[in-house]
Backbone as CSV, one residue per row, in Angstrom:
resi,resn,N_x,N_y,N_z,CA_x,CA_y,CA_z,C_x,C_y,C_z
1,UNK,-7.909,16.284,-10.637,-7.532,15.387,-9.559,-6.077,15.002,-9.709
2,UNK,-5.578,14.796,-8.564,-3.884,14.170,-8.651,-4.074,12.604,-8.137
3,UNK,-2.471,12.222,-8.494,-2.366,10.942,-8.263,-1.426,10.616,-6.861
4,UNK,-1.415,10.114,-6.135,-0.664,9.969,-4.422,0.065,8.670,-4.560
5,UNK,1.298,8.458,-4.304,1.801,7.433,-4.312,1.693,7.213,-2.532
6,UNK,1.497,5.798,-1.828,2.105,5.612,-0.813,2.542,4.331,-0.771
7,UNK,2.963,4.428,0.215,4.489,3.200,0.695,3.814,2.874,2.085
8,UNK,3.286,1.797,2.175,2.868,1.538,3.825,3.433,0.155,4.080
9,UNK,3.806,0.474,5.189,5.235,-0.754,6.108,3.886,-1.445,6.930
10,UNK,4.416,-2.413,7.162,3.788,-3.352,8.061,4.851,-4.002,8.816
11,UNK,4.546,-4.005,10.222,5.705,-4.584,11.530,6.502,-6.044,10.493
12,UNK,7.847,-6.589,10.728,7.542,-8.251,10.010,7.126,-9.190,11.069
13,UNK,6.522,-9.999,10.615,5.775,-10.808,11.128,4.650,-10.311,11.711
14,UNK,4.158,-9.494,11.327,2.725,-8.717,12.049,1.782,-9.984,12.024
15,UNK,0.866,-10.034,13.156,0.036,-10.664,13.233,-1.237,-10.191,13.223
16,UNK,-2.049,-10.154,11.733,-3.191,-9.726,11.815,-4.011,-10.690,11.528
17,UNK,-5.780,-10.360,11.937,-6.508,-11.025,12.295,-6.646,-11.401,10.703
18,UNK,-7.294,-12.820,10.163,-7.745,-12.844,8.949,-9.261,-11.971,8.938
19,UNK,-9.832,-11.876,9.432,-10.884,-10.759,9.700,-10.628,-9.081,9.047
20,UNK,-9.575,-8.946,9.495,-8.995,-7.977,9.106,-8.493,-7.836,7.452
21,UNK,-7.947,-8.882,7.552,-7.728,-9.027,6.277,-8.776,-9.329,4.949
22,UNK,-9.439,-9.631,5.440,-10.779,-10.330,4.259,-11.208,-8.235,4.057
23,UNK,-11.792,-8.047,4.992,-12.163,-6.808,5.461,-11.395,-5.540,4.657
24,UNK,-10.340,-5.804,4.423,-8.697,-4.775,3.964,-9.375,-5.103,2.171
25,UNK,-9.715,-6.625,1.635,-10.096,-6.754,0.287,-11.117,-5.912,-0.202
26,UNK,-11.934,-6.366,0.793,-13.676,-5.551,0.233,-13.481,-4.240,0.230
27,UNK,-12.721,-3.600,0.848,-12.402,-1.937,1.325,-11.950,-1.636,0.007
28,UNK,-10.688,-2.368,-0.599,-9.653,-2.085,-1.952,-10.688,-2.106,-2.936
29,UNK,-11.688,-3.371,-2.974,-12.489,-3.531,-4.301,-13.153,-2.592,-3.718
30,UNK,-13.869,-1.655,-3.096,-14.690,-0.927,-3.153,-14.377,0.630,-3.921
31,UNK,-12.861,0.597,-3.189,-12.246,1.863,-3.401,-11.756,1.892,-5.352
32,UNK,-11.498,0.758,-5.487,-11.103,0.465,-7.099,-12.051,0.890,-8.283
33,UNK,-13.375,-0.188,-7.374,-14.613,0.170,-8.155,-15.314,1.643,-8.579
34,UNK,-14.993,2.723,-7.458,-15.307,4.076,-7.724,-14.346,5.311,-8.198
35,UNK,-13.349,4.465,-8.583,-12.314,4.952,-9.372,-11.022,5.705,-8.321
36,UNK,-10.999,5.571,-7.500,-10.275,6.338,-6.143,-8.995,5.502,-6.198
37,UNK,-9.029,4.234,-6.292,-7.783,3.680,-5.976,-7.095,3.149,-7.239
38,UNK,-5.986,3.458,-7.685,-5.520,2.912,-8.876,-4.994,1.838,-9.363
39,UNK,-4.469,1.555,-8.155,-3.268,0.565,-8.296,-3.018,0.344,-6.821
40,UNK,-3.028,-1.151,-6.586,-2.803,-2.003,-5.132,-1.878,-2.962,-5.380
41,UNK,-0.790,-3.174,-4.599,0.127,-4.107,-4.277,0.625,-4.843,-3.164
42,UNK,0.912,-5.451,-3.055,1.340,-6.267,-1.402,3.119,-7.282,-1.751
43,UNK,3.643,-6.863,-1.406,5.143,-7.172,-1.010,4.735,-8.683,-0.979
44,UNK,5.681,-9.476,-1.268,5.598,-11.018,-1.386,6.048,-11.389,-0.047
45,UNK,7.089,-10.292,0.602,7.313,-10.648,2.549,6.099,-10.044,3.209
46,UNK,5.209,-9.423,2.208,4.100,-9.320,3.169,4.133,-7.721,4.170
47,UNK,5.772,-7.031,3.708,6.107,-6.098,5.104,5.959,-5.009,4.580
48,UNK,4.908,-4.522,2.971,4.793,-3.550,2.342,3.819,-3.526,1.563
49,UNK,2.975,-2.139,1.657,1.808,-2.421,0.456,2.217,-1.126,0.032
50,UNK,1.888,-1.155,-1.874,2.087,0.272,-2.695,1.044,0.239,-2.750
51,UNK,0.330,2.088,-2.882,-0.660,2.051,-3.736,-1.035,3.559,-4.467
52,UNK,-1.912,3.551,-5.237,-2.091,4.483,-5.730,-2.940,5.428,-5.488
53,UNK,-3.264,6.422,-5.203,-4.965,7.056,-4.628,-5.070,8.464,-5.671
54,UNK,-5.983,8.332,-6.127,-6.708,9.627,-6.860,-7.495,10.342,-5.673
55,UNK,-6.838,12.093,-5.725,-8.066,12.652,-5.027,-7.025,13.945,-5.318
56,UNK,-8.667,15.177,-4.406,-8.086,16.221,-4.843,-7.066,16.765,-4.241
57,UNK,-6.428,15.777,-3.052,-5.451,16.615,-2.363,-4.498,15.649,-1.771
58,UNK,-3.267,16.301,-0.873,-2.738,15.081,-0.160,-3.877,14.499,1.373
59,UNK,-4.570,15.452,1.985,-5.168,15.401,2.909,-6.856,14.159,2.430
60,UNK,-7.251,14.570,1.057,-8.252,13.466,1.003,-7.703,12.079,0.682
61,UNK,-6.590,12.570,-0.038,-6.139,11.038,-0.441,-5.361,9.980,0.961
62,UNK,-5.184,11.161,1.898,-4.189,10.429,3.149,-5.692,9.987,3.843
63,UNK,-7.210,10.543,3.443,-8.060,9.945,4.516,-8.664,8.251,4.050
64,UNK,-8.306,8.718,2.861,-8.515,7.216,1.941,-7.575,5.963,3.162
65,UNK,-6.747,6.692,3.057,-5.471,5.901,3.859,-5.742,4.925,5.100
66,UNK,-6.273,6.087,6.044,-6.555,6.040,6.911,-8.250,5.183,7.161
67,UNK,-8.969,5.024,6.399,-10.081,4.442,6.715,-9.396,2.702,6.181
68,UNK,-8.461,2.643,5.768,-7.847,0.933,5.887,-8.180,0.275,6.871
69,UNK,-8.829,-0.704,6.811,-9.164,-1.640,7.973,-8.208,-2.038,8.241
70,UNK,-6.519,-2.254,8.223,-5.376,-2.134,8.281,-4.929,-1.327,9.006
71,UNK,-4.952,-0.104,8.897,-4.480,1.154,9.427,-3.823,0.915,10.270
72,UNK,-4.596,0.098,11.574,-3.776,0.413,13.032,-2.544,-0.608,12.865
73,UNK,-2.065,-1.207,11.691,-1.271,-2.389,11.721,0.322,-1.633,11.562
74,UNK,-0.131,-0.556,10.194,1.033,-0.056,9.865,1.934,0.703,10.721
75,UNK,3.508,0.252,10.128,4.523,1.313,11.157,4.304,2.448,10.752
76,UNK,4.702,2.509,9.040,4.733,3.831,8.138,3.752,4.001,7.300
77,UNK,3.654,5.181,7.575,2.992,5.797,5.689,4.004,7.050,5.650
78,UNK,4.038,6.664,3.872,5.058,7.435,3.499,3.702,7.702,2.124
79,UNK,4.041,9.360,1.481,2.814,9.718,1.046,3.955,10.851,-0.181
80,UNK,3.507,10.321,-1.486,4.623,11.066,-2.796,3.453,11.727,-4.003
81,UNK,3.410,12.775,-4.013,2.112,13.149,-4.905,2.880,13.283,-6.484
82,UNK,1.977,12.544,-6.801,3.080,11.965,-8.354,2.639,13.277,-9.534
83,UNK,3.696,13.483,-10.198,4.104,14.259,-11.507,2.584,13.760,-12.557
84,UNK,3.004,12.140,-12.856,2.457,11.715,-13.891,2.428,10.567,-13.441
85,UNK,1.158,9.253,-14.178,0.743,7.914,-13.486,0.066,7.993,-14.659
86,UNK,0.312,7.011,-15.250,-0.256,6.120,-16.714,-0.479,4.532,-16.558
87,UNK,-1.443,3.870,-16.281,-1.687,2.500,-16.113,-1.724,2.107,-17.443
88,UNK,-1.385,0.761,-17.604,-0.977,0.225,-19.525,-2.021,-0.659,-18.459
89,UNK,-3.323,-1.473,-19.595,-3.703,-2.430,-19.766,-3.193,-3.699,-20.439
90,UNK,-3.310,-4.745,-19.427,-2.826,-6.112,-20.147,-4.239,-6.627,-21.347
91,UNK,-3.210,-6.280,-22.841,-4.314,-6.542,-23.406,-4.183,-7.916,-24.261
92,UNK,-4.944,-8.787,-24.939,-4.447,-9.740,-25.734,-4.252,-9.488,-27.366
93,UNK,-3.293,-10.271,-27.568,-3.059,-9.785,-29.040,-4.233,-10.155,-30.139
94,UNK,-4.102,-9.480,-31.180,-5.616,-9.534,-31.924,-5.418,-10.904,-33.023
95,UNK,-6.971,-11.517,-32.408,-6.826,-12.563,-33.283,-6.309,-12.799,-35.017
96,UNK,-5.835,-13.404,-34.715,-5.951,-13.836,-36.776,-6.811,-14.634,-37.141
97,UNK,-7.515,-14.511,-38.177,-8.040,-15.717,-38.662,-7.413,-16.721,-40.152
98,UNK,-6.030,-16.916,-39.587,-5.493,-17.647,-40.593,-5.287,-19.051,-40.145
């Protein structure tokens, strides 16, 4: 399997439904949970989401894309099939018992 980078724009000031949005969460945790999505981000202006998609191609990973309850919001998708993608876990340091 490969790893897909995309870049998806959102209008600024888009006005989406919170419906939509609650809807856009459950979709991500679903997609996370079965190992498909790697990595999700959202721009702090709100006018960009990164993310990551595992699949076997650019065409399954762009349908991932496309079933976003989002979808019809975005201006762009921009779609980069990555070399290499290594996620580091935030881990805690190991106790002492001193």
């Amino acid at each position: 399997m490969a790893a897909f980078f995309f870049q998806l724009s959102l209008p600024q000031y888009a006005e989406i439904p919170a419906t939509a949005v609650e809807e856009q969460k459950q979709h991500i945790d679903r997609l996370a949970s079965e190992g498909r999505l790697l990595s999700y981000s959202v721009a702090a202006l709100k006018n960009f989401i990164w993310c990551i998609i595992r699949a076997e191609d650019e065409t399954e990973a762009s349908g991932y894309i496309a079933d976003f309850p989002l979808f019809s919001f975005f201006s762009d998708v921009q779609c980069h099939l990555l070399l290499y993608h290594h996620e580091f876990s935030a881990s805690m340091p190991d106790i002492s018992m001193n």
